[in-house]
N, C-alpha and C positions, 0 to 999 in steps of 0.2 A: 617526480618522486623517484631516486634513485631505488635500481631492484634490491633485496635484501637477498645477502651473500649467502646465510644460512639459513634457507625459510623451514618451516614446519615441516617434519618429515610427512604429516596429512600430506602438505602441497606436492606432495615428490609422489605420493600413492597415484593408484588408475582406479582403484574400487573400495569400495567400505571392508572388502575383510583384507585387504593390506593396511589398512588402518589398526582396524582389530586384532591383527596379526603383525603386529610392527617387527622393522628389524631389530634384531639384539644387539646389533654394535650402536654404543651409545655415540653420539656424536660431540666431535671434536670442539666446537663452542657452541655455545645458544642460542637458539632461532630466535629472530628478531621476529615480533605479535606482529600478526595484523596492524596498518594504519587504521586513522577512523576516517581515511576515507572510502576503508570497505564498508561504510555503515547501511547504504543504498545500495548494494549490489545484491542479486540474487534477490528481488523480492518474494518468488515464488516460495522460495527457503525460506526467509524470512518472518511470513503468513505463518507458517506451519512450525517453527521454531516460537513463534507467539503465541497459541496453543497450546504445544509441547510445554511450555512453562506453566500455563493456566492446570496443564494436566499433571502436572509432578507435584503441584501443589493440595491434588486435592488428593491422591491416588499413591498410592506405597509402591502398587505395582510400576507404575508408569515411570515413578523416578526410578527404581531397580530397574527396569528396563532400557533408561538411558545411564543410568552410571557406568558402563563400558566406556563411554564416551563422554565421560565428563568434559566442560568447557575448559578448567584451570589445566586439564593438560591434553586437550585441541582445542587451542583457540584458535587454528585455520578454518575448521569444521564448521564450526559455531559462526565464523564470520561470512562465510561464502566463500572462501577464496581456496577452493579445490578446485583439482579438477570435475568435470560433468558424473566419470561415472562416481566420481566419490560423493560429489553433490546430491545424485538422484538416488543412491544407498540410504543415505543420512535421509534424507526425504521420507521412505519409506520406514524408516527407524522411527522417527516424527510421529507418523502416522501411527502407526501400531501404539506407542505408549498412548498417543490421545484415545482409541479405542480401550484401552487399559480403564481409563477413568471414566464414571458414571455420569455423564449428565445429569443434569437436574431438569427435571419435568416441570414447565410451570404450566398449570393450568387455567390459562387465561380464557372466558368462555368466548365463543365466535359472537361475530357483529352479525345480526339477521338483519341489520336495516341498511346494507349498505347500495349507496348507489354509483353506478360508473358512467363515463364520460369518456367518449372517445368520435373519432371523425370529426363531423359536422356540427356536433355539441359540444363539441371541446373549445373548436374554432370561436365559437360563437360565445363562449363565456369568456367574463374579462377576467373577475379577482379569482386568481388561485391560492387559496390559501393551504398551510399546512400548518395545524401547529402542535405544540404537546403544553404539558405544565407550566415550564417556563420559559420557550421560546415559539416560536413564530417565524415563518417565515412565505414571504408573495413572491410571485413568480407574474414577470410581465416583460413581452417582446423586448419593450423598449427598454427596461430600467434591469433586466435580469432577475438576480436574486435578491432581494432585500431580507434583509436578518432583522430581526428586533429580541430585546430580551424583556420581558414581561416584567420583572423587577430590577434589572441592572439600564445601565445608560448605553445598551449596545442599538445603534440602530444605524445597518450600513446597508448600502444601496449599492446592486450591482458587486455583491463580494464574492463570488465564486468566477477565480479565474485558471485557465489550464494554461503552462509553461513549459513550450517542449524547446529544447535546444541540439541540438548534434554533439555528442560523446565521442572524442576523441580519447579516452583513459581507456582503463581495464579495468579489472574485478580490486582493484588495490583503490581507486579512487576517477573521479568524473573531472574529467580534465575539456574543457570547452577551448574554441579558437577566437585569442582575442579579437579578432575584427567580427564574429559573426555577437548579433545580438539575440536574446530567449524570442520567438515565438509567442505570442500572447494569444489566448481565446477567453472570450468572455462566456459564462454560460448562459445566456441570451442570445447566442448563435443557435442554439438548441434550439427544437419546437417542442410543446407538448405532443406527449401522444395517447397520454390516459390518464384520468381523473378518477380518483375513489373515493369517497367519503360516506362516515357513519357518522353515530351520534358523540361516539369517543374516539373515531380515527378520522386519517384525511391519510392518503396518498398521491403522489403527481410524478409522473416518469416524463423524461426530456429524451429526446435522441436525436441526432445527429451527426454532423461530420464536424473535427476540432481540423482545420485546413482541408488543402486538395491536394487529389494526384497521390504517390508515393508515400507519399511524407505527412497523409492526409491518417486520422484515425476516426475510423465509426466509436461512438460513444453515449453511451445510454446512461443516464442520471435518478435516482431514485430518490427522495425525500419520502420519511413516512413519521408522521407524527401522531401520539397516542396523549392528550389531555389526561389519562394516567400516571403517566410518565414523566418525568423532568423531562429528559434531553429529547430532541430531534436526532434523526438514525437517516442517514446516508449513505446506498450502494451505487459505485460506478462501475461497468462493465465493460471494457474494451475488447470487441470479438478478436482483433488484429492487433500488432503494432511493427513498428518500420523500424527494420533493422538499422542500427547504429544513435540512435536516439536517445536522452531523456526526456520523460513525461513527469508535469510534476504538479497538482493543485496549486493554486492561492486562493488562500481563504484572506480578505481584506478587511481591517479595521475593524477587528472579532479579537478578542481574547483568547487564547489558544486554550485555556481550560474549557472552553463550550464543546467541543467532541474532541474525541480520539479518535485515531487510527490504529483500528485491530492486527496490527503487525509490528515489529520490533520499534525502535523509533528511528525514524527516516524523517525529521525534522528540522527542518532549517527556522529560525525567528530570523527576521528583516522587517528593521528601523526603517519609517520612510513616510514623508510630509503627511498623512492621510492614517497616519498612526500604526503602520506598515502591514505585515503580511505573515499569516504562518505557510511555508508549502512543505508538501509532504510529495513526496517520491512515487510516482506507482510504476515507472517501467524504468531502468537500465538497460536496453540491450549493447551489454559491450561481449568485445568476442574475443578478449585476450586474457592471459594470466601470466604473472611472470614469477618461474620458477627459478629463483639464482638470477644467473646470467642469461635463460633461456626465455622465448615466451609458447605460449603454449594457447592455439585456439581449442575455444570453446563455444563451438556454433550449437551443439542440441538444447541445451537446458537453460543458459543464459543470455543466447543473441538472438534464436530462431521466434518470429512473433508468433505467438498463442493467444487463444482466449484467455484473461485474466480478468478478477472482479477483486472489489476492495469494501470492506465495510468501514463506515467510519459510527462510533456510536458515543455513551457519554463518558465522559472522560474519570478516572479514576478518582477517590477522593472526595 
């Protein structure tokens, strides 16, 4: 991806108030947008700019509080491709409007009958079930995830798979080296490590390691499903991840309408014999930006590994 000669004057800023505070000399031609393949960069941004929308929508204050920074004129802002301190300003910008808007209290009353499973009881039980309204899904060493849809023809065995590959790009787009191939993990490398279930919920967390060594990520899986509820609700947590990396689900031979991902969309669809795969994004650590001619590292906010977590829930519509 050739650099763009005249990027966003966002991308030329070092903080959110030289943003706010733009230069007055207008510029000699027009910044060339963001590509789309800034669309997986910065997911931590990302999270919090998916929110931010949830919140302008509901809240007067929240959008008056981001129209400073309208997207139709920063569209670097909006995509990720700042620089760190201009990224983690806009973050905190984020933040504040979603405080603006009122939650909604749903008063769901507690489960008194619930039971938990963990150690030696866990070990010991075979069927793990989780399900809600209308899906379902068993968790077994051997076979992983298996998905079923209560009324639709979904029923795939072993469909949750993790795809990490090495990032050779920057914050503009994931550029991979052709000879190296994606990394595969099945989530049946997982172990259980706690079971919960009531008379209207089930719960079941997996943890373990998706590879070894460096390049290895701890990874804790959440299913929880409510027989209330249509959809199945999915959190992953990754305490760590290994610089210069993408991390990325596959969910196989599943309809991409059955959940969402609570963050912008970082969706790839892929055709493929077995009726193929949706993945979705959860880490970029890249550590470059290219501003003009220049590049410009970005180790704090976009390459350094952190703890991150990901909801996935039902899909909109």
């Amino acid at each position: 991806m050739a650099p763009a000669q005249f990027p966003h004057p966002d991308r030329r800023a070092a903080t959110l108030l030289q943003v706010l505070r733009p230069d007055p000399e207008p510029l000699s031609e027009a910044p060339a947008p963001p590509g789309p393949g800034s669309a997986d960069c910065r997911i931590d941004l990302k999270q919090r700019i998916y929110r931010a929308r949830l919140a302008m929508a509901e809240s007067a204050a929240a959008k008056e509080h981001l129209a400073p920074l309208a997207e139709d004129d920063h569209p670097d802002l909006w995509a990720g491709t700042v620089p760190d301190g201009v990224a983690m300003g806009f973050a905190a910008r984020l933040e504040e409007a979603c405080s603006l808007a009122k939650e909604a209290v749903v008063n769901t009353p507690p489960d008194r009958d619930v039971e938990t499973l963990q150690g030696d009881e866990l070990r010991r039980k075979r069927d793990l079930l989780v399900a809600s309204g209308e899906a379902r899904i068993r968790f077994s060493r051997k076979g992983g995830v298996l998905l079923v849809g209560r009324s639709s023809s979904v029923h795939s065995e072993d469909c949750l798979w993790f795809e990490a590959r090495r990032d050779y790009g920057s914050l503009d787009g994931f550029v991979g080296a052709d000879d190296e191939r994606p990394r595969l993990f099945s989530a049946r490398f997982l172990k259980p490590i706690r079971f919960a279930r009531s008379s209207h919920t089930a719960e079941l967390t997996l943890a373990g390691a998706l590879g070894r060594g460096a390049t290895g990520w701890e990874c804790r899986v959440t299913f929880r499903g409510d027989e209330r509820e249509a959809a199945l609700r999915m959190q992953i947590e990754l305490p760590r991840t290994a610089d210069g990396w993408r991390l990325r689900t596959r969910v196989r031979g599943v309809p991409p309408t059955f959940c969402a991902h609570e963050c912008e969309p970082v969706r790839e669809l892929v055709d493929g014999p077995r009726g193929g795969f949706f993945a979705d994004t959860l880490i970029r650590s890249c550590a470059l930006l290219r501003v003009g001619d220049r590049r410009v590292a970005t180790p704090a906010a976009a390459a350094t590994p952190l703890p991150h977590q990901f909801r996935f829930g039902p899909a909109e519509g």
